[in-house]
Backbone bond lengths (Angstrom), bond angles and torsions (degrees), N, CA, C in turn:
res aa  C-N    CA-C-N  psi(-1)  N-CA   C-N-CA  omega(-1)  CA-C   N-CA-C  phi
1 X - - - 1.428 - - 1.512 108.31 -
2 X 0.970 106.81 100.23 1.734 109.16 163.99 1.252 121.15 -86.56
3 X 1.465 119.60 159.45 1.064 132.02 -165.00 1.299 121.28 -142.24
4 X 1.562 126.14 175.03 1.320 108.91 165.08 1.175 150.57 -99.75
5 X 0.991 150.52 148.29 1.765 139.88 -162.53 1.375 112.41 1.80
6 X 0.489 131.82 153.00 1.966 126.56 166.14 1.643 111.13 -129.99
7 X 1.565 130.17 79.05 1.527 121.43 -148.40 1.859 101.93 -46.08
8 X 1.155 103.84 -40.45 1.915 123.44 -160.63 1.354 106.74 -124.01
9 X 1.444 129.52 109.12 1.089 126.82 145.42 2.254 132.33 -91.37
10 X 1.172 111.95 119.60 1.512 107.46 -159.62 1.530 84.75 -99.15
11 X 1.199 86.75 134.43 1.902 93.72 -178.89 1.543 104.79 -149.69
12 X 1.670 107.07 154.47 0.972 115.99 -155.09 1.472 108.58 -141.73
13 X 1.532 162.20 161.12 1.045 138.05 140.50 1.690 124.02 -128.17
14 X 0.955 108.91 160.63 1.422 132.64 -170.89 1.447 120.06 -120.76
15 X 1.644 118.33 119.19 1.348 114.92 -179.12 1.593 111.96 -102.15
16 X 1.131 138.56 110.98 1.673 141.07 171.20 1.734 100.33 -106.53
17 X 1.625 104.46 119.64 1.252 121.22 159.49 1.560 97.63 74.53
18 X 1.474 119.10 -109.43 1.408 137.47 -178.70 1.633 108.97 -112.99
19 X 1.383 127.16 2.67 1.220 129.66 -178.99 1.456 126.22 -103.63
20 X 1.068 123.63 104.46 1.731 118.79 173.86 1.564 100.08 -82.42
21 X 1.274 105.04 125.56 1.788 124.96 167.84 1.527 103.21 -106.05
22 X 1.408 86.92 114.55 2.141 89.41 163.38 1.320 114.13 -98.99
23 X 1.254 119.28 105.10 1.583 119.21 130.05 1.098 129.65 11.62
24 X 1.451 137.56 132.85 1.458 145.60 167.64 1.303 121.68 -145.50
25 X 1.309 164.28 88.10 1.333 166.65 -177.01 1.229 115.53 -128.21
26 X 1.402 122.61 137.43 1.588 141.52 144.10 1.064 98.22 -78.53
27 X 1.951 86.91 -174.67 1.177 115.50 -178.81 1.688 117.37 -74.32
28 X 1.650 105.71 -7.63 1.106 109.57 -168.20 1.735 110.97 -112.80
29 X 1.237 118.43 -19.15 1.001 137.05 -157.23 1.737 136.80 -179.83
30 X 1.102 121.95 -173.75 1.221 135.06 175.37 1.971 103.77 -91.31
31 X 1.197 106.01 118.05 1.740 118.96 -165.50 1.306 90.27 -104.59
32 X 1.488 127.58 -67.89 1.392 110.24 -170.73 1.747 110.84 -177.92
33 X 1.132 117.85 151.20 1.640 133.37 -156.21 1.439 99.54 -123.35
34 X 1.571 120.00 138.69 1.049 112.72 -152.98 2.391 80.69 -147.06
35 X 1.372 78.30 146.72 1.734 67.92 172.12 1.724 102.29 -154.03
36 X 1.568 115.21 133.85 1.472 135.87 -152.68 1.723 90.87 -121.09
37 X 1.461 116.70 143.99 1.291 122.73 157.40 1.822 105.14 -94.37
38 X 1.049 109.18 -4.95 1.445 102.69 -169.48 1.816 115.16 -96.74
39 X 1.413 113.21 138.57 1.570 110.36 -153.36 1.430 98.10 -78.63
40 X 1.152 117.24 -23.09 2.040 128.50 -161.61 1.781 104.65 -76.59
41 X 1.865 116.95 -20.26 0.920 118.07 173.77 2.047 137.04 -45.99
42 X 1.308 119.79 153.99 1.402 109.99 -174.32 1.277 93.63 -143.40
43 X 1.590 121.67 125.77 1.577 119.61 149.89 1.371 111.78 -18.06
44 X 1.485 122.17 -77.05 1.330 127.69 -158.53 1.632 106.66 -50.06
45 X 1.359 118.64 -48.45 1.784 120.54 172.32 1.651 102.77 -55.42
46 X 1.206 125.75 -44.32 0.986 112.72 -152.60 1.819 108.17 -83.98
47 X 1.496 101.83 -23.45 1.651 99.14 175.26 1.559 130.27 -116.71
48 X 1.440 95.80 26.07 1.543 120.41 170.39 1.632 88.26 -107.86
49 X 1.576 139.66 -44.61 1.367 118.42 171.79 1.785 122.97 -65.20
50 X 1.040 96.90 -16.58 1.527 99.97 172.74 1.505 140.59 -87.69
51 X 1.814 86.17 -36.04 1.616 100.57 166.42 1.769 111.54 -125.57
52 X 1.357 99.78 74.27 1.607 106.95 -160.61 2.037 102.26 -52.54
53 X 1.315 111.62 -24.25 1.354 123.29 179.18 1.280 125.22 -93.91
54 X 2.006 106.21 22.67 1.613 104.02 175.02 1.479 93.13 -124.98
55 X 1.322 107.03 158.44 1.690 111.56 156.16 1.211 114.47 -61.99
56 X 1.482 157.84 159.89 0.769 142.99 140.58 1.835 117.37 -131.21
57 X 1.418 112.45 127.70 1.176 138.08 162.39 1.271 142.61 -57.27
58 X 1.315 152.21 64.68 1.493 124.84 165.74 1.064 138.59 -81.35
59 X 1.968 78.59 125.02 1.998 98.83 -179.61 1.458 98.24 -145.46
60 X 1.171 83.97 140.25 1.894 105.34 -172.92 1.354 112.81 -64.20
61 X 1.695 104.87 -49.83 1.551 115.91 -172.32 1.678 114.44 -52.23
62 X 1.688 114.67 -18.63 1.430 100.70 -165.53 1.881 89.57 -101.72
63 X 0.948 117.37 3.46 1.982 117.39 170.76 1.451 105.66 -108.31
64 X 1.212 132.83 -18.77 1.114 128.94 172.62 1.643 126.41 -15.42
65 X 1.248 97.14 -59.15 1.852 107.50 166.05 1.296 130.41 -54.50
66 X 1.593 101.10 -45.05 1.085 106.70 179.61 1.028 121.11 -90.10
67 X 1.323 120.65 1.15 1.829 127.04 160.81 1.088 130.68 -80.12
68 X 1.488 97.06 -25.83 1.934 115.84 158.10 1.420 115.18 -70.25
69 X 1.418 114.55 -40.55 1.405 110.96 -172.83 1.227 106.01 -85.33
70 X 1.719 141.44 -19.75 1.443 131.02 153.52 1.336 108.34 -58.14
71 X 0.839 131.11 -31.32 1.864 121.63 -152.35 1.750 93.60 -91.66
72 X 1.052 121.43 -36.65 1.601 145.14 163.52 1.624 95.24 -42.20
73 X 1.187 104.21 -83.74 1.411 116.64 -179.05 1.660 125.14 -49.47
74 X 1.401 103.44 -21.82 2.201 105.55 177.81 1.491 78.84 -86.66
75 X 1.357 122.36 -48.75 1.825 109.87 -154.94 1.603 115.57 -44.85
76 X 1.966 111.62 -21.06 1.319 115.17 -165.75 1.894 101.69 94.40
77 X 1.093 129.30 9.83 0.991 116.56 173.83 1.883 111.19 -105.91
78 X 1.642 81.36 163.44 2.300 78.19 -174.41 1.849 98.31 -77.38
79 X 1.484 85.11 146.55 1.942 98.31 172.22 1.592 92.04 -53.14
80 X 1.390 100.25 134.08 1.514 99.65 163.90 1.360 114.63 -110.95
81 X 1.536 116.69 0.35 1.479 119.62 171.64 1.845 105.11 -116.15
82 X 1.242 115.28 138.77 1.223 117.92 173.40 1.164 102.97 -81.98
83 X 1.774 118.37 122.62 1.087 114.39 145.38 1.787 134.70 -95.91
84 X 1.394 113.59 165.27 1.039 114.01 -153.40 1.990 113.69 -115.04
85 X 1.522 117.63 120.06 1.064 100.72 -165.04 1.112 119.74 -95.66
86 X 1.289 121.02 164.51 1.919 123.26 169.40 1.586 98.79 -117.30
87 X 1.118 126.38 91.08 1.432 139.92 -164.43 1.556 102.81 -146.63
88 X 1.270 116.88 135.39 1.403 123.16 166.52 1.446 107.06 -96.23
89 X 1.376 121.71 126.08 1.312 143.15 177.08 1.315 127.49 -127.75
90 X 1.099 124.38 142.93 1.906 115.76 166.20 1.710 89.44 -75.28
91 X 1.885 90.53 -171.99 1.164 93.94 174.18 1.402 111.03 -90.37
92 X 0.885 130.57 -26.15 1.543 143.75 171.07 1.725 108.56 -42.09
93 X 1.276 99.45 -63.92 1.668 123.14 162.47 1.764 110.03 -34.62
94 X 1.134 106.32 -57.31 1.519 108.63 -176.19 1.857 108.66 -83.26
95 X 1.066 124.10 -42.07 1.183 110.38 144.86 1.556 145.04 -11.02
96 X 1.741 106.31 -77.36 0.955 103.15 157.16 1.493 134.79 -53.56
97 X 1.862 113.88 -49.79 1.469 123.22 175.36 1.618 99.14 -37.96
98 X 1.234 111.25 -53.83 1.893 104.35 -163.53 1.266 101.40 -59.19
99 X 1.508 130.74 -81.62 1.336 131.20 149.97 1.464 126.16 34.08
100 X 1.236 98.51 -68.72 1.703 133.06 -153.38 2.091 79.69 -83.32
101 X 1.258 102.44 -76.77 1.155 105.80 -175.56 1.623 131.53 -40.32
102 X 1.818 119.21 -26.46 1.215 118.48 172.53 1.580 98.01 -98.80
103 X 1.329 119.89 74.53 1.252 124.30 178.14 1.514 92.23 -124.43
104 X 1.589 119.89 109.88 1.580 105.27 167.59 1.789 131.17 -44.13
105 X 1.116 114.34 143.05 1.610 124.88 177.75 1.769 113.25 -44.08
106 X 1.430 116.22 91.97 1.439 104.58 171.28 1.491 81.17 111.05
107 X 0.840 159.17 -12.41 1.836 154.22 147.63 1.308 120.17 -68.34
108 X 1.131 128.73 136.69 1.936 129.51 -171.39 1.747 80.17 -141.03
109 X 1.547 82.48 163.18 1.500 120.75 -160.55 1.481 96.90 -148.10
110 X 1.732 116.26 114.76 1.511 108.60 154.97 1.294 135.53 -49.64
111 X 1.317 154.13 159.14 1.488 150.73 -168.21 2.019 90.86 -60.71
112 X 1.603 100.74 -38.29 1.425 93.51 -157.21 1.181 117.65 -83.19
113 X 1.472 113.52 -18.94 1.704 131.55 145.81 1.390 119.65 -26.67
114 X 1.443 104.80 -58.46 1.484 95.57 -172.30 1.734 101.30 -107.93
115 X 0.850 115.71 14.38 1.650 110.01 153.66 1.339 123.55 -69.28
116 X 1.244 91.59 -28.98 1.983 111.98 -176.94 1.282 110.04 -87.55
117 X 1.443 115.94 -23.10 1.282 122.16 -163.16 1.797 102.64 -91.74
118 X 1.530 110.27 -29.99 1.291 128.77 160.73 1.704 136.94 -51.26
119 X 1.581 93.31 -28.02 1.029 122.80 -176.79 1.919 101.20 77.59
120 X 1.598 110.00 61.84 1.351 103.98 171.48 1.490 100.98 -158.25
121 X 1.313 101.65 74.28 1.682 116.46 -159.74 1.843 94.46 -69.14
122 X 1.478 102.39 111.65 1.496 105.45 157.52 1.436 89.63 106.37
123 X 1.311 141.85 26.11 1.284 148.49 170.22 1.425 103.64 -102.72
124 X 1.237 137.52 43.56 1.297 123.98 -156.12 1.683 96.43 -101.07
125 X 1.406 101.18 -27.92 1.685 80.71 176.58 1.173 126.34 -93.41
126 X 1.445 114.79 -5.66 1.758 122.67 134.17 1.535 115.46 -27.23
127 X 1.031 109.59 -47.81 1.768 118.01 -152.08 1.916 79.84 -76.73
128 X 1.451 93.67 -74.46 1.900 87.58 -177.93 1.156 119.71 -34.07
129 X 1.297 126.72 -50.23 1.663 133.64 173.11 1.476 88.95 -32.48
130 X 0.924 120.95 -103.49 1.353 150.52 -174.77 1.739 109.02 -19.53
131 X 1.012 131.81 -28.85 1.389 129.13 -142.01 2.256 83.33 -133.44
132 X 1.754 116.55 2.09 1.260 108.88 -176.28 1.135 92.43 -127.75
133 X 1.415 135.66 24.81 1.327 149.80 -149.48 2.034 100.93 -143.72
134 X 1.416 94.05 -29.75 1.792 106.50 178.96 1.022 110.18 -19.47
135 X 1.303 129.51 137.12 1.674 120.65 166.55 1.977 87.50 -125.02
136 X 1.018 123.41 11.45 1.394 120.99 167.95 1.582 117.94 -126.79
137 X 0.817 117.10 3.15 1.558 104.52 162.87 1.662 139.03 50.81
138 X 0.982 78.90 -99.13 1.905 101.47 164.53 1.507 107.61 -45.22
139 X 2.032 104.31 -63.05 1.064 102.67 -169.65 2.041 123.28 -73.58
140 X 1.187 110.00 -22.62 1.291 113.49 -179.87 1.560 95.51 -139.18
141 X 2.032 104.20 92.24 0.837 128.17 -177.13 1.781 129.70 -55.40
């Protein structure tokens, strides 16, 4: 899923267990979540290599939410805050993301499951396209 310019990315990261999660937010939203097994890792490396054409910032205060609503989300509990994305998608694309997302905690769905469930029976490697393309992760599992 590409997107467009992003002038500022505010990023932040978070370590759970053995996992560093980076942070991504605009001004508008949640841009994109990134997750490293490696301990030497930094938000800032990781979203100046991704969006070589944004500034990027770290500040906690603009991930704040979304650090609650991951940590919410590993515990097994439902997001209780909607977050909001700045992601370029088709509609097809967002489809699936929603999809993907009302999938109960600890339940999986084949690609071809929710192609059907989409109403696009036999689109399943659409759905993979789509779902190896994630720029949210966590959030649309």
């Amino acid at each position: 899923m590409a997107g467009e310019k992003i002038p500022i990315i505010f990023c932040w990261e978070m370590e759970i267990d053995d996992l560093n999660i980076f942070l991504g937010s605009s001004q508008k939203g949640v841009v994109r979540i990134g997750i490293s097994m490696a301990n030497n890792s930094d938000s800032v490396d990781f979203f100046e290599k991704n969006f070589p054409d944004s500034r990027v910032i770290k500040d906690e205060l603009m991930n704040r939410s979304l650090a609650d609503v991951l940590k919410s989300l590993l515990m097994g509990k439902k997001m209780m805050r909607k977050i909001v994305p700045d992601i370029k998608a088709t509609p097809f694309q967002r489809m699936v993301l929603e999809k993907i997302a009302d999938i109960p905690f600890g339940q999986t769905r084949t690609y071809g499951e929710v192609a059907t469930l989409i109403g696009c029976p036999g689109g399943a490697r659409a759905v993979g396209r789509t779902m190896s393309l994630n720029p949210l992760p966590l959030i649309y599992p």
